[in-house]
N, C-alpha and C positions, 0 to 999 in steps of 0.2 A: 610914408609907410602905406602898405598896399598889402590888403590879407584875401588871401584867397575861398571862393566860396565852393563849399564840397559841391562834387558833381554827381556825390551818389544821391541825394535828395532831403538830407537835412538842408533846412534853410537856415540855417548860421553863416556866422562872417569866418568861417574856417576850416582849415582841413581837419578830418577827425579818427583818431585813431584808435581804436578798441583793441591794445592789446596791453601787454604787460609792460612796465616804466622798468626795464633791466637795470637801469644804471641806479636809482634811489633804490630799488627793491632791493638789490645786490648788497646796495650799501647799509641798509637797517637791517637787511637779515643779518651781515658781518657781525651789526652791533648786538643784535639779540643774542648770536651765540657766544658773544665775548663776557654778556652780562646774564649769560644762561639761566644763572642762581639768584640772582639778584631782581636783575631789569624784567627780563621775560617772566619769569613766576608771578613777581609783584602787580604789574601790571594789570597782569589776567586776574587778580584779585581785584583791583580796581573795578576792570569789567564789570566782576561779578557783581560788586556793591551797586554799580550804578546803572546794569543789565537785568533782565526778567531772571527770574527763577531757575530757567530750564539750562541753563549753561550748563556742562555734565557734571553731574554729582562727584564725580571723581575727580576733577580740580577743584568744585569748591569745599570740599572734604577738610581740607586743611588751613581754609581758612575762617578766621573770626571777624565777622565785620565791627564788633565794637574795638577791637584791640587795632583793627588792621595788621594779625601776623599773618605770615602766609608760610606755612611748613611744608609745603610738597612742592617738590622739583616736577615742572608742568612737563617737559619730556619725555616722564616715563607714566602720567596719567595714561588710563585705558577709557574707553569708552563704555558705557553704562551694557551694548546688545552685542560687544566684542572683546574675546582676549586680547587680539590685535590691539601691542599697543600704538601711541601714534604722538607727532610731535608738535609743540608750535612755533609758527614763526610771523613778524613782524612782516606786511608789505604795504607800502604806501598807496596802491588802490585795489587792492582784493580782499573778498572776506567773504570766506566758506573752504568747501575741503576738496583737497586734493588729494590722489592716488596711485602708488606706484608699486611697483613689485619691490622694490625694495628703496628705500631714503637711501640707501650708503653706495648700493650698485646699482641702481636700476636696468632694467632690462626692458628692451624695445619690442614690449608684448600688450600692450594697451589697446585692444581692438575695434573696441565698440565703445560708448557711451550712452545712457537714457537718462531723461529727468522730467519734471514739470515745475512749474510757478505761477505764480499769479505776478501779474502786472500790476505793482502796486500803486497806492493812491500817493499823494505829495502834498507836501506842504511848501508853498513855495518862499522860499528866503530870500532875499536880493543878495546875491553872493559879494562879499569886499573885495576893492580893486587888489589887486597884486602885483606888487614890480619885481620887475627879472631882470638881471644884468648881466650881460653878456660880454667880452673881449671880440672888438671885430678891428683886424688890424691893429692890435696891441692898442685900441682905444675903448674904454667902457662904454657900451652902449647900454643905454636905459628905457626899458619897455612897460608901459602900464596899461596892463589890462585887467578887465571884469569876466573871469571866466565865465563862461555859462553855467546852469546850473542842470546837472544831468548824472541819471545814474544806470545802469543797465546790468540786465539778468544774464546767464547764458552758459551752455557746458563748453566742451573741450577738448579735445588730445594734442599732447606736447606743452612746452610751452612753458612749462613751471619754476624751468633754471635758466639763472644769466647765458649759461652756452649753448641752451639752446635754442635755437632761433627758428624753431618750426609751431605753429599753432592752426589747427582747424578747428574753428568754433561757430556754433550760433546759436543767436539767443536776440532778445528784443531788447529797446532801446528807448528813454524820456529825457530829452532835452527842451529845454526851458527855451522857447522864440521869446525874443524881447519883440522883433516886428508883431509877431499876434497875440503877444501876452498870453499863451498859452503853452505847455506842456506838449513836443508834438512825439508820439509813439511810435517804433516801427521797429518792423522786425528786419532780421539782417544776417547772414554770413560772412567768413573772413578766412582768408588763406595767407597768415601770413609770410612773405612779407609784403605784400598786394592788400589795398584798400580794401574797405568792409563794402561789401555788394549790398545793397538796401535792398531790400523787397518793395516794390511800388505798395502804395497803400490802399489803392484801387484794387489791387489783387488779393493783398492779406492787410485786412482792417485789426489795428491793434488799440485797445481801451483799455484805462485802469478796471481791474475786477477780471480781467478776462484770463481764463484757465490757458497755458503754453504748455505742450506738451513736443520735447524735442529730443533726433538719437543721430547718434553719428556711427555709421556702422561702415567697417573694410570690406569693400566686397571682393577685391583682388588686390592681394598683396605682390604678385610678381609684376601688375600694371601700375601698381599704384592707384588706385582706384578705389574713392570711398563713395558712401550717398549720404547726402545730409538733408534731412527729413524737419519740419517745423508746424507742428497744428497748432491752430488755435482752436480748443476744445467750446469754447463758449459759442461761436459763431459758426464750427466746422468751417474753415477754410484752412486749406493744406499747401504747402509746398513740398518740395521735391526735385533735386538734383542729383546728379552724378558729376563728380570730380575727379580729375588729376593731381596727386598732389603726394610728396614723400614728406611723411612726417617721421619724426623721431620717435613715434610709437614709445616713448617714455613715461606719459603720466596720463589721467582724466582730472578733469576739474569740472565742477559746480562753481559757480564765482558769482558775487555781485560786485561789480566795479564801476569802480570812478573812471569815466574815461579821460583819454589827454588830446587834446586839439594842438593845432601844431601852426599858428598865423605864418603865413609867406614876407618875409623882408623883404625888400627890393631897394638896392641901394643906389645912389645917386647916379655911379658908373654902370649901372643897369644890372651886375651880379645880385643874385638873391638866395636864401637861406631861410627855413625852417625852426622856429623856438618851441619846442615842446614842450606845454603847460599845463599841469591835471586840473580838469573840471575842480567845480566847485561842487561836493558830494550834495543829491539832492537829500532834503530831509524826507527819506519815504516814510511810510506805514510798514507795518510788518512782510518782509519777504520770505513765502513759506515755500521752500523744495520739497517735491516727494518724488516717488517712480525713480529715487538714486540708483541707479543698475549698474556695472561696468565691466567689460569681458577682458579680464586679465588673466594670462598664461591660459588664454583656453577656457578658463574658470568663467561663466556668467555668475557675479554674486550682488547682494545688497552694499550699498554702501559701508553700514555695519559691522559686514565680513570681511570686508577688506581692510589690508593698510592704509591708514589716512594721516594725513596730515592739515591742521587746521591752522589757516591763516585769518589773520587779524588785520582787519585795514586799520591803520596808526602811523601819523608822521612824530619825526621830530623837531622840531622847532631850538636853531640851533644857535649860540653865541658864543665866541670871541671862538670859536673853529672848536666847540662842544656842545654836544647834545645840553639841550638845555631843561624846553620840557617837552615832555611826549602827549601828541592827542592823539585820542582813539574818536575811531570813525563809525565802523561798523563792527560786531560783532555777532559770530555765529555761535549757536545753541548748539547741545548737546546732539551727537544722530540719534534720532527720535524712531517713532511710525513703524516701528519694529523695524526696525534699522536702514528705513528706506528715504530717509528725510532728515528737514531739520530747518531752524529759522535763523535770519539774519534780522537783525534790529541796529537800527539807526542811531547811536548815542553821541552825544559832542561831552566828553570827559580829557581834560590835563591834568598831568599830574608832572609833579617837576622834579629833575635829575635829584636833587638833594633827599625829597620826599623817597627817594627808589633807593634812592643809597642806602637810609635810615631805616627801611621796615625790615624787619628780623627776617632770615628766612625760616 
C-alpha cells in the first residue's frame, strides 16, 4: 500500500479534500427527514442539554431538560433577529448555516459572500484507528487507518446539495503533523472539483487567536468571473485573486468542517484507487463567526435576514443495516451579534435509536 502526499503543502501522508461527503450527507439527511418528528427534533434537544446556552431560544422553547420532552417541530423554529424561518438538517462534516433563496426552489442568485473567525485553539486527542472495507474485484479489501486529526473554518457559494457539484470556498485549515507533533495552520481556496490551493505560509502566516476576515464576490457573471479575497486581521496579511469559475449560484455557506483525505491504493497489477475517509473532528475551543453578509437576489443582508438553514455535524453509527446511535459533532448557536454571527462549539454526545424513538414529541 502506497498513499500519496498532497502537493498543495500539508505535510500529511495523504491527499485532502475540503469539500462536502455527498454520498453520507445525502444519506443522513434522507434519514433526518424521514424521522423529521422524532429523530431531528429530539436530537437537537440533546444538543441543547449537552451545548451552551445560546442555541436559539426558539428551539429550546419546547424543550425540558429534566423530563427530556421535546414539543416543537425544529423545522418550523425561527430565529431569535428573523421572521425567516429556517430548517435543520443532519451532515456528517458541517456545522453552521447555510443560505438560499429558497430550500424548495432555489434560485441561482447567490452573489457575494462575507464572514470572519478566529482560528481556534485545540485540544489534541490521538484520533482511533478506523477500518474501512471496500469490494475490489468482488474481494473485501480491508484498510486501517488513524485519521488525522484536523478541522477547518471557511465560507462558500454552491455546494450545499448532493446534485450539485459546484463549490467556491475559502477559509483556513489545522491539521494535526504526527511528523512535528504539531497542529500545522493554513489558509487555502478551492474550486471544486480541483484541489484545494494552499496559500504558502510564507506569504500568509496563520495562528490559533488570529482574527480571518474573508468575501467571495462575482465580479462578472457573463465571464464567470469571481475574486476571492482572505485577511488575516491580526497580522494584516492579504490575499487576493481573480478566478474562472461557473458555479451553481444556489446557496452561501458559513461551515466548520471535518475534512476527508482520500489515501492512494496502488495494487499489485499497478491499478490504483482513492478511499475517502473523514478526519478525525479536532476537539477545538469555541468557533466564533461574525461579518455574516450575503448578496442574495440583489439583496446585501445579514445572516439574520436571510433564509437559513442550519446544519448539525452528527453521524450515525450503524448495525445489522440500522441506524443505531447517533453522535453529534459540532453544533452551531443561535445567529447572534445582531444577526451577523454565531458560534460553533465542539461536543462528543450519543444518543441511541431506541432513546430517539422513546422521547415524546
Amino acid at each position: 500500500m502506497q498513499i500519496f502526499k498532497n502537493s498543495k503543502g500539508i505535510d500529511e501522508s495523504s491527499q485532502k479534500f475540503l469539500r462536502h461527503n455527498n454520498d453520507n450527507a445525502g444519506r443522513m439527511h434522507n434519514i433526518a427527514s424521514k424521522l423529521k418528528n422524532i429523530a431531528a427534533a429530539s436530537f437537537i434537544a440533546i444538543a441543547i442539554a449537552a451545548a451552551p446556552a445560546n442555541i436559539p431560544a426558539s428551539i429550546s422553547n419546547g424543550y425540558n431538560k429534566n423530563s427530556n420532552v421535546y414539543s416543537q417541530t425544529v423545522s418550523t423554529a425561527k430565529t431569535e433577529n428573523s421572521s425567516n424561518s429556517f430548517s435543520v438538517s443532519l451532515s456528517s462534516n458541517w456545522s453552521g448555516y447555510i443560505t438560499e433563496s429558497s430550500f424548495k426552489h432555489p434560485l441561482p442568485v447567490v452573489s457575494s459572500i462575507k464572514g470572519e473567525w478566529n482560528v481556534p485553539e485545540i485540544n489534541y486527542v490521538k484520533p482511533k484507528k478506523k477500518l474501512t472495507i471496500i469490494n475490489v474485484n468482488n474481494m473485501p479489501f480491508f484498510l486501517v487507518t488513524r485519521p488525522p486529526s484536523d478541522v477547518s473554518e471557511w465560507i462558500g457559494i454552491g455546494g450545499s446539495k448532493s446534485s450539485d457539484n459546484t463549490l467556491i470556498q475559502t477559509g483556513t485549515d489545522s491539521t494535526y503533523s504526527v511528523r512535528k507533533k504539531k497542529f500545522i495552520n493554513q489558509a487555502w481556496y478551492e474550486l471544486l472539483p480541483f484541489q484545494p490551493v494552499y496559500i504558502p505560509r510564507k506569504e500568509f502566516t496563520v495562528k490559533p487567536g488570529d482574527k480571518i476576515y474573508a468575501e467571495i464576490n462575482l465580479v462578472s457573471k457573463s465571464k464567470n468571473q469571481w475574486e476571492i479575497n482572505i485577511d488575516n486581521l491580526t497580522n494584516n496579511q492579504s490575499f487576493k485573486k481573480i478566478v474562472t469559475y461557473k458555479s451553481s449560484m444556489i446557496s452561501g455557506e458559513w461551515i466548520v468542517e471535518d475534512s476527508t483525505i482520500a489515501p492512494r491504493i496502488i495494487l499489485e497489477n499497478g491499478s490504483s484507487f482513492y478511499i475517502p475517509i473523514l478526519c478525525s473532528l479536532s476537539y477545538f475551543k469555541t468557533i466564533k463567526f461574525s461579518s455574516t453578509i450575503a448578496t442574495v437576489n440583489s439583496n446585501t443582508l445579514p445572516l439574520g435576514d436571510l433564509k437559513s438553514k442550519l446544519d448539525l455535524m452528527a453521524s450515525w453509527h450503524w448495525k445489522n443495516g440500522k441506524p443505531n446511535v447517533l453522535q453529534l459533532k459540532a453544533v452551531p448557536s443561535k445567529i447572534s451579534y445582531n444577526g451577523l454571527g454565531f458560534d460553533v462549539r465542539r461536543i462528543n454526545k450519543t444518543i441511541s435509536a431506541n432513546a430517539i424513538r422513546n422521547m415524546k414529541r
